[in-house]
N, CA, C and O atoms as a GROMACS GRO file, in nm:
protein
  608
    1UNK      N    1   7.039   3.020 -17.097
    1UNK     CA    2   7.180   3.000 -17.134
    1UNK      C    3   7.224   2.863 -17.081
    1UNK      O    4   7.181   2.811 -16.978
    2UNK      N    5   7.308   2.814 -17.157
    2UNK     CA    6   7.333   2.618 -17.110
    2UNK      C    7   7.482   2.649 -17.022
    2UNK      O    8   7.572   2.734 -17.026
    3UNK      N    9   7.449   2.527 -16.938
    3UNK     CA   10   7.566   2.529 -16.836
    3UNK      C   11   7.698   2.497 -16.900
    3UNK      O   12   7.707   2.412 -16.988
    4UNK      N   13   7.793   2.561 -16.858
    4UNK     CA   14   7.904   2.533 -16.958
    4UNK      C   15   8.039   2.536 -16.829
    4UNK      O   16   8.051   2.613 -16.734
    5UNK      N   17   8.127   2.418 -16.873
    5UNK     CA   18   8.230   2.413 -16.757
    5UNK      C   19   8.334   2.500 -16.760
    5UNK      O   20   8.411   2.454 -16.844
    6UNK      N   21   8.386   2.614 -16.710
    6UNK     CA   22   8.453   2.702 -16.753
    6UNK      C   23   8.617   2.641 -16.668
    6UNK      O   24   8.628   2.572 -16.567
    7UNK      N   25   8.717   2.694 -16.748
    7UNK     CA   26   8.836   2.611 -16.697
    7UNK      C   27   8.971   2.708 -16.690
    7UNK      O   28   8.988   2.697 -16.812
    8UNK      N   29   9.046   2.765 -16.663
    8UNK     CA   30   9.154   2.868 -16.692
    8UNK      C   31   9.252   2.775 -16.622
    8UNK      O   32   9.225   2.713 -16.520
    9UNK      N   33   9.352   2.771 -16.678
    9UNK     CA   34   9.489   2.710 -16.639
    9UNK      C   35   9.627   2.761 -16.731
    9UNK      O   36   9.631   2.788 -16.851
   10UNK      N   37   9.726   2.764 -16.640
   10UNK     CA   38   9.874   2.843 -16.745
   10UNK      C   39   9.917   2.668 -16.828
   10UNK      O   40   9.858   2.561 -16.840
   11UNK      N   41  10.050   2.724 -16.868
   11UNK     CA   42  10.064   2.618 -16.950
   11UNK      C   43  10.114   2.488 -16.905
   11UNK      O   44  10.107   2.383 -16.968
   12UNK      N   45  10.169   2.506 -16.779
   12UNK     CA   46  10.239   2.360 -16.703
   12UNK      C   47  10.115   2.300 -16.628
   12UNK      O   48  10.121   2.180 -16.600
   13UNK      N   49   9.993   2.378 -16.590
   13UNK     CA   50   9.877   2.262 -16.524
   13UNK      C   51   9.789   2.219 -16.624
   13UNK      O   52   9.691   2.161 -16.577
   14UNK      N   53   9.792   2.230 -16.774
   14UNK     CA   54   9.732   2.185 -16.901
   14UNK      C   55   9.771   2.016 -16.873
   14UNK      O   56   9.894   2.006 -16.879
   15UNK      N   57   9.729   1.927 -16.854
   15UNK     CA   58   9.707   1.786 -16.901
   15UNK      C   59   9.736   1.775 -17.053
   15UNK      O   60   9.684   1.842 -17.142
   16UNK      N   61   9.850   1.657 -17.069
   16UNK     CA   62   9.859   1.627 -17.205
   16UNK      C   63   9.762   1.632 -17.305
   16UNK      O   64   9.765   1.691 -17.413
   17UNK      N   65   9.636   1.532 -17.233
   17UNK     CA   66   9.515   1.574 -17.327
   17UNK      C   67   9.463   1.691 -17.338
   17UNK      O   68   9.424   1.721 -17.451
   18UNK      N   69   9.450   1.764 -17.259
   18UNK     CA   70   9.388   1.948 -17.266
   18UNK      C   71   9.516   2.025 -17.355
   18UNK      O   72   9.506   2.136 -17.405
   19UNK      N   73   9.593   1.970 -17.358
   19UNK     CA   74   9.658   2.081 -17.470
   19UNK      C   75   9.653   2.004 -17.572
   19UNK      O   76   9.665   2.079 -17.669
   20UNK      N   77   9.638   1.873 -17.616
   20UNK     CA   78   9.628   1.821 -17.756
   20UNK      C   79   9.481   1.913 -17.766
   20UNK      O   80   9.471   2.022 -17.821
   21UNK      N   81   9.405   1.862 -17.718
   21UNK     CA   82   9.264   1.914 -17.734
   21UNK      C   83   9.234   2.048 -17.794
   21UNK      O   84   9.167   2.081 -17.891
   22UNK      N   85   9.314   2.122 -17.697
   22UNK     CA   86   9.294   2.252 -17.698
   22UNK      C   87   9.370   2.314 -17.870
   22UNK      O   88   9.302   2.369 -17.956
   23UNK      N   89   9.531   2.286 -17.884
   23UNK     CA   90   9.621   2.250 -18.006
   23UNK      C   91   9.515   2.223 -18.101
   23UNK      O   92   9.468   2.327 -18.146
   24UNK      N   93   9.464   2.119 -18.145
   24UNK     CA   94   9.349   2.030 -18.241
   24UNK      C   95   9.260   2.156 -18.286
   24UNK      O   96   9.260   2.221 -18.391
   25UNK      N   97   9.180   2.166 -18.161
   25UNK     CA   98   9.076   2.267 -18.234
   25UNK      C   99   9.174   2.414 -18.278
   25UNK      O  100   9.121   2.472 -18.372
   26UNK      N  101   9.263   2.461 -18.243
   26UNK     CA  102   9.298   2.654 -18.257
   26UNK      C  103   9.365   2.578 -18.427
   26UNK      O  104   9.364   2.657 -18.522
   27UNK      N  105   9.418   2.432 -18.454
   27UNK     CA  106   9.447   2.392 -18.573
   27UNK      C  107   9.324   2.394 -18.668
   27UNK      O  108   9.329   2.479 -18.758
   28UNK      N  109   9.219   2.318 -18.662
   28UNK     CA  110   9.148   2.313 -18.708
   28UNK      C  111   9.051   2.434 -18.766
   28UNK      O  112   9.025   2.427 -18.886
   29UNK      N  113   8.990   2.558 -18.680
   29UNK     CA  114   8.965   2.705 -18.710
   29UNK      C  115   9.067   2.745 -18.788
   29UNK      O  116   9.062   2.781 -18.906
   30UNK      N  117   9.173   2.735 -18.705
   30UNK     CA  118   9.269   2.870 -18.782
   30UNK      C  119   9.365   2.856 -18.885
   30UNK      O  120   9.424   2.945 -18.946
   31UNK      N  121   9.374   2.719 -18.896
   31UNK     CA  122   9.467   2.676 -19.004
   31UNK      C  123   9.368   2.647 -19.088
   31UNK      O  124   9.351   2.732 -19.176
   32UNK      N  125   9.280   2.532 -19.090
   32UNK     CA  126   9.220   2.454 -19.155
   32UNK      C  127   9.107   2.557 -19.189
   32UNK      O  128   9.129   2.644 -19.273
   33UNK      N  129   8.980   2.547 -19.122
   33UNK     CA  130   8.855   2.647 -19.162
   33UNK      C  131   8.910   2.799 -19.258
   33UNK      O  132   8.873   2.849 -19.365
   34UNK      N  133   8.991   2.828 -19.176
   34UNK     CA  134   9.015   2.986 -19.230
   34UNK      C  135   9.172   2.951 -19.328
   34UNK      O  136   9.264   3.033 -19.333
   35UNK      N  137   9.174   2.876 -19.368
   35UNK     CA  138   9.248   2.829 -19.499
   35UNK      C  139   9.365   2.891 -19.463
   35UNK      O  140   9.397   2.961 -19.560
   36UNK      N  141   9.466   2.906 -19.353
   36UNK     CA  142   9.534   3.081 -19.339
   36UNK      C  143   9.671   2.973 -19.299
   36UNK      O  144   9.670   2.950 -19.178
   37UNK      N  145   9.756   2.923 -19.352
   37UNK     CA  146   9.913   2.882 -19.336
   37UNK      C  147   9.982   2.980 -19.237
   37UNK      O  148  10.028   3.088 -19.274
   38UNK      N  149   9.986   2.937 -19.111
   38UNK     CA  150  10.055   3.062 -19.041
   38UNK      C  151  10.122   2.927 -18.933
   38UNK      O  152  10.082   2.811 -18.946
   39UNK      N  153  10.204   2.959 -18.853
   39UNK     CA  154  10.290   2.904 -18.728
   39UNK      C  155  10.193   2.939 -18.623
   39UNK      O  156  10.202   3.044 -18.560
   40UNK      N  157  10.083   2.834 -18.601
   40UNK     CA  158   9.971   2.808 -18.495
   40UNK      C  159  10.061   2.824 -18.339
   40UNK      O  160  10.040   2.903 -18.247
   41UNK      N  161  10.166   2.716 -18.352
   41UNK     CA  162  10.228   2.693 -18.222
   41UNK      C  163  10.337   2.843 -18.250
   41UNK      O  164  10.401   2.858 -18.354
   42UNK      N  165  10.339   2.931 -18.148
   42UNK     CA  166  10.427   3.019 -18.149
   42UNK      C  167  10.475   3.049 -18.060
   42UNK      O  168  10.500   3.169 -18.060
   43UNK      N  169  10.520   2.970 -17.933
   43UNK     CA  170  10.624   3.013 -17.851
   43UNK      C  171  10.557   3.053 -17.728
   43UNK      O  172  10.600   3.028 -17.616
   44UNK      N  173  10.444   3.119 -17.754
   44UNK     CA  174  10.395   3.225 -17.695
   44UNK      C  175  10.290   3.133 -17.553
   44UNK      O  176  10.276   3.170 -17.437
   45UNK      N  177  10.248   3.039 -17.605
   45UNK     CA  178  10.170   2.965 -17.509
   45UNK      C  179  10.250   2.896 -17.365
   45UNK      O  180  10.192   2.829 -17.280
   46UNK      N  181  10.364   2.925 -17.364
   46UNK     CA  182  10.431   2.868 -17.254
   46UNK      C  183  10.423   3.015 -17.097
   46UNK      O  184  10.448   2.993 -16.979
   47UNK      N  185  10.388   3.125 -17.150
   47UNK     CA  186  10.383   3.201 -17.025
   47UNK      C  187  10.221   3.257 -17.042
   47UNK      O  188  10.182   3.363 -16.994
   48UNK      N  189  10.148   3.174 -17.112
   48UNK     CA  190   9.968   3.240 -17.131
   48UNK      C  191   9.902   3.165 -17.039
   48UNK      O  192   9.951   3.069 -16.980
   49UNK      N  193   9.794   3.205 -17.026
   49UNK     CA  194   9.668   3.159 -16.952
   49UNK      C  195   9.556   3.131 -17.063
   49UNK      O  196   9.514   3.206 -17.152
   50UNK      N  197   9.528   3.030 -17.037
   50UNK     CA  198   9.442   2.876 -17.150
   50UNK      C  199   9.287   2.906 -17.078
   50UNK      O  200   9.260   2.843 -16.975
   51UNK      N  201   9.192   2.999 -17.133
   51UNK     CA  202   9.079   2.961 -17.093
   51UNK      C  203   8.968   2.942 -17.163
   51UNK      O  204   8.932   3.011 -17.259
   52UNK      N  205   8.888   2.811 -17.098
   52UNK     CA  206   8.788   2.737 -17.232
   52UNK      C  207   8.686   2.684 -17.152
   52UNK      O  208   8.702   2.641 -17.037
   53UNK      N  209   8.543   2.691 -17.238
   53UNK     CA  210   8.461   2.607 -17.193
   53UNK      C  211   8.437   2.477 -17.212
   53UNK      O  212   8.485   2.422 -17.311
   54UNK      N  213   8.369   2.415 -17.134
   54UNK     CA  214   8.394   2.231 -17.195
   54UNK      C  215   8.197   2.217 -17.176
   54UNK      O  216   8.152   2.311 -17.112
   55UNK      N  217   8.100   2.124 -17.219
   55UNK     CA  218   7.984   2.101 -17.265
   55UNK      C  219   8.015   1.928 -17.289
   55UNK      O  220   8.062   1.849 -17.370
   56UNK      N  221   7.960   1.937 -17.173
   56UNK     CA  222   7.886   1.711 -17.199
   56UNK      C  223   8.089   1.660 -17.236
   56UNK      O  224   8.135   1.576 -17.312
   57UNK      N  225   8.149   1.746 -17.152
   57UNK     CA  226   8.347   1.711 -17.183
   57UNK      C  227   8.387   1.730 -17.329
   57UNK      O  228   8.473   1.672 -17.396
   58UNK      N  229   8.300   1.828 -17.360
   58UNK     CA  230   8.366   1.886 -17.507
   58UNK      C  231   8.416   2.013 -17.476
   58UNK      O  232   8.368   2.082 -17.386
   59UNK      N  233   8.511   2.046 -17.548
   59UNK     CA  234   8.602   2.186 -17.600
   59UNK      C  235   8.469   2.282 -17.642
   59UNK      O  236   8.461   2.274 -17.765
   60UNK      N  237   8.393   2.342 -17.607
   60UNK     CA  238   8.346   2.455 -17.710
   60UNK      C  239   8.384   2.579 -17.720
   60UNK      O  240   8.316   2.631 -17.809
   61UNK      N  241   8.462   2.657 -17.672
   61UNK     CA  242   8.516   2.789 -17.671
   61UNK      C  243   8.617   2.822 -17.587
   61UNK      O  244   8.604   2.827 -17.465
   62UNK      N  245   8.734   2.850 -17.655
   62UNK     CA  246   8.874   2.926 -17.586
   62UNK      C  247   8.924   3.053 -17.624
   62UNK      O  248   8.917   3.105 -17.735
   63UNK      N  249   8.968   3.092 -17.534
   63UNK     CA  250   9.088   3.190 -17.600
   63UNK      C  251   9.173   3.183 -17.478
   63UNK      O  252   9.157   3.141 -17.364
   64UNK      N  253   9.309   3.262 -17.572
   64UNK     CA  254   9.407   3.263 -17.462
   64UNK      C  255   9.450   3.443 -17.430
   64UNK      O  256   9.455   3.546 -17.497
   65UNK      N  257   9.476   3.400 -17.276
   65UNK     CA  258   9.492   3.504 -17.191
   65UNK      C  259   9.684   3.553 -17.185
   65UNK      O  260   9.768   3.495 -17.116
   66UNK      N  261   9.701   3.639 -17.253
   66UNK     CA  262   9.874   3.670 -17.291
   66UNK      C  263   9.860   3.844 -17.216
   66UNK      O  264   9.804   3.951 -17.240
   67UNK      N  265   9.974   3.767 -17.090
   67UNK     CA  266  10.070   3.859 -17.021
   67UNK      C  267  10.093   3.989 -17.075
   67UNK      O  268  10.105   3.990 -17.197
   68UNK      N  269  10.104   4.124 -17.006
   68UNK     CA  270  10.161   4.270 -17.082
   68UNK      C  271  10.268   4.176 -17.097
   68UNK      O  272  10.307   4.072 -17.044
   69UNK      N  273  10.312   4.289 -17.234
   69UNK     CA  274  10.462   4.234 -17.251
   69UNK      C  275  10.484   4.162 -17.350
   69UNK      O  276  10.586   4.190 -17.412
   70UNK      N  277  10.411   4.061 -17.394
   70UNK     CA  278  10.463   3.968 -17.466
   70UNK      C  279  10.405   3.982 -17.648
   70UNK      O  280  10.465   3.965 -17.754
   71UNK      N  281  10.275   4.019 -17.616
   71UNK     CA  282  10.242   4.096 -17.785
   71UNK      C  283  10.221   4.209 -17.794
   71UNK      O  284  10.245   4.268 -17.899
   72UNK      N  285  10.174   4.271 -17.690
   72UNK     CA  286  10.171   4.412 -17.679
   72UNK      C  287  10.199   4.488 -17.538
   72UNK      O  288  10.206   4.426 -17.432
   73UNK      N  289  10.210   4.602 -17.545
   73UNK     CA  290  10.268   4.673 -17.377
   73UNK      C  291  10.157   4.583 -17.307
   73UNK      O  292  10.194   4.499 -17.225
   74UNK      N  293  10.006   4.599 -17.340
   74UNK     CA  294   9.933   4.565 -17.218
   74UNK      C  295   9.892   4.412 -17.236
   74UNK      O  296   9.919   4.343 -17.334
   75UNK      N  297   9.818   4.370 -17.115
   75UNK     CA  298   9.751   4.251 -17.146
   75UNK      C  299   9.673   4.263 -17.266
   75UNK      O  300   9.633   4.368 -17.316
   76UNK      N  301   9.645   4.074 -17.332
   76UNK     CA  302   9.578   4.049 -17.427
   76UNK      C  303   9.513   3.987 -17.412
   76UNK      O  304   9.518   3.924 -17.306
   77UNK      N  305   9.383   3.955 -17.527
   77UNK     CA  306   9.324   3.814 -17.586
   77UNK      C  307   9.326   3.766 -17.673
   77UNK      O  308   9.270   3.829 -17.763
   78UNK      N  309   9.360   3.690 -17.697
   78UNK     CA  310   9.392   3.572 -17.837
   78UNK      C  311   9.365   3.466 -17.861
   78UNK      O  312   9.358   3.382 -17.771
   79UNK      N  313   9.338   3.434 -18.008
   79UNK     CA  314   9.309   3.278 -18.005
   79UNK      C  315   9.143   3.238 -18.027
   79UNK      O  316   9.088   3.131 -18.050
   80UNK      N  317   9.097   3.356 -18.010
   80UNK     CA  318   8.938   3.350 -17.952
   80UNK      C  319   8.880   3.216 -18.041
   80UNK      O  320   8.907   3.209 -18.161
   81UNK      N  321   8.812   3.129 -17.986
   81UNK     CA  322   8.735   3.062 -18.077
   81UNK      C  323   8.610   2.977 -18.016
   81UNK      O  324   8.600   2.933 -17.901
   82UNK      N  325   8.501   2.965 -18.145
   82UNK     CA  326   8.369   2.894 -18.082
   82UNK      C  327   8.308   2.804 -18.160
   82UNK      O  328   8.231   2.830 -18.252
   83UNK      N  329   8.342   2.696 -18.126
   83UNK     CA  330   8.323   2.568 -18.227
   83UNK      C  331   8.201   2.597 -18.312
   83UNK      O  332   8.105   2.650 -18.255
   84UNK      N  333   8.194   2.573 -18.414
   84UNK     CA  334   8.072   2.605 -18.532
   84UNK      C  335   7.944   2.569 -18.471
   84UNK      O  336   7.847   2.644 -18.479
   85UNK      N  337   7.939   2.453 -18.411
   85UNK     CA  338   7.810   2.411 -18.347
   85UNK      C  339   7.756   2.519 -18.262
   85UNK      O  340   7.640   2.559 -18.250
   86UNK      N  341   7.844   2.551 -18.216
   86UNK     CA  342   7.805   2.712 -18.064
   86UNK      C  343   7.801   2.836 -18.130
   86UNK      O  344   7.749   2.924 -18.062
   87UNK      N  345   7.840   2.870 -18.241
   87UNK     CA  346   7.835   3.008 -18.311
   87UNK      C  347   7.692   3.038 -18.320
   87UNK      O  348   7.614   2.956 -18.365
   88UNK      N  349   7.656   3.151 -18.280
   88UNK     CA  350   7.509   3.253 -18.291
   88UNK      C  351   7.436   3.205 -18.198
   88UNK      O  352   7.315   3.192 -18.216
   89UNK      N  353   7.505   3.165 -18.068
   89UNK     CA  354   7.397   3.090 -17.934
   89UNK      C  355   7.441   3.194 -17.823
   89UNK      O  356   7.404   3.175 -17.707
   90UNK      N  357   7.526   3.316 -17.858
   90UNK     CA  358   7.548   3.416 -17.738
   90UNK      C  359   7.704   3.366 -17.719
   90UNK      O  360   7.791   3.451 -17.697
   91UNK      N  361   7.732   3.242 -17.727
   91UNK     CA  362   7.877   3.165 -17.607
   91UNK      C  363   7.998   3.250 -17.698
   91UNK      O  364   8.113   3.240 -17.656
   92UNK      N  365   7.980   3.311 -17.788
   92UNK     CA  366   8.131   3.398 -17.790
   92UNK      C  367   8.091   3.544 -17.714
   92UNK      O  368   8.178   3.619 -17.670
   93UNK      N  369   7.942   3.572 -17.708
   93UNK     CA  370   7.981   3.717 -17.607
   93UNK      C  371   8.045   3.695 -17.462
   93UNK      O  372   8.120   3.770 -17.400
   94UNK      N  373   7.981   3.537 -17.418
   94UNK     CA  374   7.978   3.492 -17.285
   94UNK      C  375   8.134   3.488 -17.263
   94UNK      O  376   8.199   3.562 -17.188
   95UNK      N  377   8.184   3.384 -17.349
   95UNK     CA  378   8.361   3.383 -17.370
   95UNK      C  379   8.395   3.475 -17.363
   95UNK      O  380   8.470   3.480 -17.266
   96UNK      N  381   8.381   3.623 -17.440
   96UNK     CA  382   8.493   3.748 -17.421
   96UNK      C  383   8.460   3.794 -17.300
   96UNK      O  384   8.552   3.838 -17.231
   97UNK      N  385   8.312   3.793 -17.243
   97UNK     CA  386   8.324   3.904 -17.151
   97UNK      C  387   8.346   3.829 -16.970
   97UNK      O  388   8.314   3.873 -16.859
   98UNK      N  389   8.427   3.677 -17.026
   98UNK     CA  390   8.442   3.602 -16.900
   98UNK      C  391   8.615   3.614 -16.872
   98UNK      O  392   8.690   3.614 -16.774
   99UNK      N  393   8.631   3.626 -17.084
   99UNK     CA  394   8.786   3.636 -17.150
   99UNK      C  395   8.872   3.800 -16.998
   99UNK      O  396   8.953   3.822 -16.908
  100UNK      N  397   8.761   3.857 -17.087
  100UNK     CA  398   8.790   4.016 -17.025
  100UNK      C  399   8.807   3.978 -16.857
  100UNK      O  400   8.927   3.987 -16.833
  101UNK      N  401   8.764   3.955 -16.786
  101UNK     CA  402   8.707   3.923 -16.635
  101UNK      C  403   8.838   3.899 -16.568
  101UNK      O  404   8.913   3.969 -16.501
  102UNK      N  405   8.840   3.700 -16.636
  102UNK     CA  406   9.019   3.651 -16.608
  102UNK      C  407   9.111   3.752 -16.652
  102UNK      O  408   9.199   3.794 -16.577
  103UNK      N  409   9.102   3.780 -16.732
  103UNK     CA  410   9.250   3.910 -16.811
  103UNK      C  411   9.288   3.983 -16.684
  103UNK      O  412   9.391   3.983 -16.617
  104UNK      N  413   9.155   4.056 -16.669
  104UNK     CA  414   9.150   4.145 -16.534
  104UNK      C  415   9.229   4.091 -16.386
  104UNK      O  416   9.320   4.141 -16.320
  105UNK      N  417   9.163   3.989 -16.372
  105UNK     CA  418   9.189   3.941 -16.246
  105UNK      C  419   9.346   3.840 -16.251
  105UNK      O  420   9.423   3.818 -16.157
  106UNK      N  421   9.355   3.792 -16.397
  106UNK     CA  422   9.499   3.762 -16.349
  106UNK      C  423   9.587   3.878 -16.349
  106UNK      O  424   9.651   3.894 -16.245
  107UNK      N  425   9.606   3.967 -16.449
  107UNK     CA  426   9.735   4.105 -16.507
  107UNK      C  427   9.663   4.216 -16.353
  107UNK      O  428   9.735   4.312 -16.324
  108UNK      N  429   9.591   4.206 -16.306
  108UNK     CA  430   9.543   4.349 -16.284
  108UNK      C  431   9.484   4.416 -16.377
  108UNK      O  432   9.473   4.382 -16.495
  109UNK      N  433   9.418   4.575 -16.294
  109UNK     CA  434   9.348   4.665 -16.390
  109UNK      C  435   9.427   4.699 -16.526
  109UNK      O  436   9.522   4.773 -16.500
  110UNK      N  437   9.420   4.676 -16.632
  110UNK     CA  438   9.448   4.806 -16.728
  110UNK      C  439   9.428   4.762 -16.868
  110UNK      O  440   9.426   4.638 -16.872
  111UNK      N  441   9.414   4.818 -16.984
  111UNK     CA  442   9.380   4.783 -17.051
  111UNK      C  443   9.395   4.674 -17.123
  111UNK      O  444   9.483   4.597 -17.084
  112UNK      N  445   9.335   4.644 -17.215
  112UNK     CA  446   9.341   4.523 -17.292
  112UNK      C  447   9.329   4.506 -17.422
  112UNK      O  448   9.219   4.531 -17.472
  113UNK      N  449   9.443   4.457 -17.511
  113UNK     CA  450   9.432   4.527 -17.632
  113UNK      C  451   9.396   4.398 -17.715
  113UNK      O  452   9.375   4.314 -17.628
  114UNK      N  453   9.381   4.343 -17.826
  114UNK     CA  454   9.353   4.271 -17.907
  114UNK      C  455   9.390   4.278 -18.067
  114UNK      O  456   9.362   4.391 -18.108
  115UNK      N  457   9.451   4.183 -18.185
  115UNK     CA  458   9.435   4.200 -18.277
  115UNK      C  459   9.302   4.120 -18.364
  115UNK      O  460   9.284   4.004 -18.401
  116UNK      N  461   9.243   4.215 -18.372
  116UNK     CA  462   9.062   4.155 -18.411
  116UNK      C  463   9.051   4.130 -18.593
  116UNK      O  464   9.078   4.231 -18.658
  117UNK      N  465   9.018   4.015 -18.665
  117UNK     CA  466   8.969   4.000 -18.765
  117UNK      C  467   8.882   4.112 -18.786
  117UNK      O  468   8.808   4.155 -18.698
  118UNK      N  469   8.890   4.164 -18.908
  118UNK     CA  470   8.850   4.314 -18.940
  118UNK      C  471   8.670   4.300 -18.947
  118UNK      O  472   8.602   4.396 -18.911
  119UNK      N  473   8.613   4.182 -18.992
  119UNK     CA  474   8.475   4.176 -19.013
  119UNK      C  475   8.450   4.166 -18.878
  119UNK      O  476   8.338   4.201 -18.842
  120UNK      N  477   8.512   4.134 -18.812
  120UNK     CA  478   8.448   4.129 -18.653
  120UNK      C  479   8.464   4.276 -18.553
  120UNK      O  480   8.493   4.273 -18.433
  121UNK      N  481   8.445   4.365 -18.610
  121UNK     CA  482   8.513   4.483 -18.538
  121UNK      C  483   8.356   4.523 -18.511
  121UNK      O  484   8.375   4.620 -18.437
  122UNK      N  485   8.265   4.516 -18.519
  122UNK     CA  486   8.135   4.560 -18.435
  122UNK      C  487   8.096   4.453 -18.361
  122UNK      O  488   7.994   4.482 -18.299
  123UNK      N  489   8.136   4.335 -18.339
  123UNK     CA  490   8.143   4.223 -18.242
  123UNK      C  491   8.174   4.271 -18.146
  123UNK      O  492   8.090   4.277 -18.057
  124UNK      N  493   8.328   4.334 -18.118
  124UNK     CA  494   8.387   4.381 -18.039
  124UNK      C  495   8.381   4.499 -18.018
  124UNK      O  496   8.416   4.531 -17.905
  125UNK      N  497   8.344   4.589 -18.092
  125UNK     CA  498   8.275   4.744 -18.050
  125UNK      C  499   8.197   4.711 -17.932
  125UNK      O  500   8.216   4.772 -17.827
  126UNK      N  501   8.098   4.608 -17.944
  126UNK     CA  502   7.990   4.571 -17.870
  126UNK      C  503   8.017   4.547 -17.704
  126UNK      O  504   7.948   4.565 -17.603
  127UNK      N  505   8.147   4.501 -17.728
  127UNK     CA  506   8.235   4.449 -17.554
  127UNK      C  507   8.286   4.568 -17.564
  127UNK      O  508   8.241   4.574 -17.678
  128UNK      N  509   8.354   4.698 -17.549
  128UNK     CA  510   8.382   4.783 -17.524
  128UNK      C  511   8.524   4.826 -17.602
  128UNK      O  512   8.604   4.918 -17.584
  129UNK      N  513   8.520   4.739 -17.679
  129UNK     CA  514   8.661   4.730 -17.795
  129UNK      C  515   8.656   4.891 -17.894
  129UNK      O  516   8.544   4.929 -17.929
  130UNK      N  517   8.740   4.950 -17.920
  130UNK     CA  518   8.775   5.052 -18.022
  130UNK      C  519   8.875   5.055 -18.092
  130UNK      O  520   8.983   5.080 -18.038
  131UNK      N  521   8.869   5.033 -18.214
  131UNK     CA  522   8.975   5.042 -18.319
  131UNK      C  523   9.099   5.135 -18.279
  131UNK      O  524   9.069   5.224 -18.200
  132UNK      N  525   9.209   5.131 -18.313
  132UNK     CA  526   9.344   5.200 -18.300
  132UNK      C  527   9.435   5.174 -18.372
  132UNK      O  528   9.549   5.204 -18.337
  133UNK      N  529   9.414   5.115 -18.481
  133UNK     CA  530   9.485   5.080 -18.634
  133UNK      C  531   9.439   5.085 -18.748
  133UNK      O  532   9.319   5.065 -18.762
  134UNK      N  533   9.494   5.103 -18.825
  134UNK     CA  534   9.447   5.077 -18.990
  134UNK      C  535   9.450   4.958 -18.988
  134UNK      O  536   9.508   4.903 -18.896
  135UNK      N  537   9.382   4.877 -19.097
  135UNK     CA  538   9.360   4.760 -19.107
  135UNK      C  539   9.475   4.698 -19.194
  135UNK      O  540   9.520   4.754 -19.294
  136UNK      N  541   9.520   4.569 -19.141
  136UNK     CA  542   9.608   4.531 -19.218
  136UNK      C  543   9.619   4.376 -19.207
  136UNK      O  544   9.562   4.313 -19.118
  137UNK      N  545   9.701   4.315 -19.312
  137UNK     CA  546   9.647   4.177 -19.312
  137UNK      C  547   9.782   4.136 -19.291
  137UNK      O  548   9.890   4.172 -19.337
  138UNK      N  549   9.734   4.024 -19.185
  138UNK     CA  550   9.816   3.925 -19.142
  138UNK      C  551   9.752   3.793 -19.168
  138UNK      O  552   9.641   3.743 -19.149
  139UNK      N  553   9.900   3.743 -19.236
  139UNK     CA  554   9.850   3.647 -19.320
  139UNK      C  555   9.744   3.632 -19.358
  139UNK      O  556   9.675   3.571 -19.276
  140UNK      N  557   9.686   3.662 -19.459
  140UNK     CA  558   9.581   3.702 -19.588
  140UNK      C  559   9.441   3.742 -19.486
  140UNK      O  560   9.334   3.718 -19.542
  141UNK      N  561   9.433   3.781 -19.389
  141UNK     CA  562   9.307   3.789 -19.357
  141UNK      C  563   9.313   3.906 -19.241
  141UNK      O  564   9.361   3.889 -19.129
  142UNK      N  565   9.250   4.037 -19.292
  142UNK     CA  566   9.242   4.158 -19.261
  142UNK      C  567   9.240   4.198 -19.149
  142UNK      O  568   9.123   4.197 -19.111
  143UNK      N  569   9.321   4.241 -19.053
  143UNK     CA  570   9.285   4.254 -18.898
  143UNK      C  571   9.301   4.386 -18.844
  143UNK      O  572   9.346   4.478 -18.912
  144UNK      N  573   9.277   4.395 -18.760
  144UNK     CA  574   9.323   4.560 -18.691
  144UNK      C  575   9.350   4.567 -18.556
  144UNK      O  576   9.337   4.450 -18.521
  145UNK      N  577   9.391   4.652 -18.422
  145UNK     CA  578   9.409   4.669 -18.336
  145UNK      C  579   9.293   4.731 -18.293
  145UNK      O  580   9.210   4.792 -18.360
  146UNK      N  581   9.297   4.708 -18.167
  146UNK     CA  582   9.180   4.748 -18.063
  146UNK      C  583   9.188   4.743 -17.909
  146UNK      O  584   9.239   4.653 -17.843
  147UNK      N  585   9.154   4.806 -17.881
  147UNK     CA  586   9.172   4.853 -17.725
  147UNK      C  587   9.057   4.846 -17.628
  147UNK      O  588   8.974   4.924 -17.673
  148UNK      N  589   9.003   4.784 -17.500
  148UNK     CA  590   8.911   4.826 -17.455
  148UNK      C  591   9.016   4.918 -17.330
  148UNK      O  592   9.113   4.860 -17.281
  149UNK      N  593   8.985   5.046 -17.294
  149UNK     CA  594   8.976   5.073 -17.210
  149UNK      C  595   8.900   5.044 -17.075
  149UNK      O  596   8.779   5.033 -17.054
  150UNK      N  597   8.995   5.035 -17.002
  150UNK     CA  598   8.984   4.962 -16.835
  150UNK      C  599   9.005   5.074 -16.734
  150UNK      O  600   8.932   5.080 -16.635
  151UNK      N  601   9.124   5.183 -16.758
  151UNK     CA  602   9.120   5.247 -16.685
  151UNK      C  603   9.091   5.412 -16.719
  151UNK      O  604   9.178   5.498 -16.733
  152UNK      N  605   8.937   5.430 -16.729
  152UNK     CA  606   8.928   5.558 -16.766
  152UNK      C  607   8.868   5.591 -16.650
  152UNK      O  608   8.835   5.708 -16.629
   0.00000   0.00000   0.00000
């Protein structure tokens, strides 16, 4: 597995450049790649936790770490992403289950819920994720709810 610089910071110790950076690529996947017109910037990144790996001072994988409370009762993960170059090298299992770790250790124990792209729902079966919605699409691309239980 390649050494990868792992980084977690809230939104006021982000460096101008680490949030363009960070901004650029969640634009580029989620607007651009996945063709999907939605409000990227949503408010929401001012009380989250930003965590990403960096490779030779590149961006290759983030997601963001969102507070109970703010999308759902419990803590979340969002945002997930793994630059095309890093896709099918392991670094998105490595990301969720480092995602899951911080979640933990910043919110405390308890669960952790997610809204997961629907083709990816045995991705996340795989981390301990279980469906708890019908599938439904937000903005044109099929998603569902999911839960890992933390405190059973």
């Amino acid at each position: 597995m390649m050494d990868y610089n792992w980084k977690l910071k809230n939104f006021d110790e982000l460096t101008n450049r680490e949030l363009y950076r960070l901004l650029k690529m969640r634009t580029e996947v989620f607007v651009l790649e996945q063709a999907c017109l939605y409000p990227e910037l949503d408010d929401k990144d001012y009380v989250c936790l930003h965590f990403w790996a960096e490779k030779d001072g590149e961006i290759v994988a983030y997601t963001r770490l969102v507070p109970p409370g703010i999308s759902y009762p419990q803590a979340s993960i969002g945002r997930v992403i793994v630059v095309k170059e890093a896709r099918g090298t392991g670094l998105s299992q490595l990301l969720m289950r480092k995602s899951i770790e911080a979640t933990l250790e910043a919110f405390g124990p308890q669960d952790i819920q997610i809204g997961a792209q629907f083709h990816l729902k045995s991705f996340y079966e795989k981390l301990g994720f279980e469906q708890n919605s019908e599938p439904y699409p937000d903005y044109g691309i099929l998603h569902i709810d999911m839960t890992k239980s933390v405190l059973k």
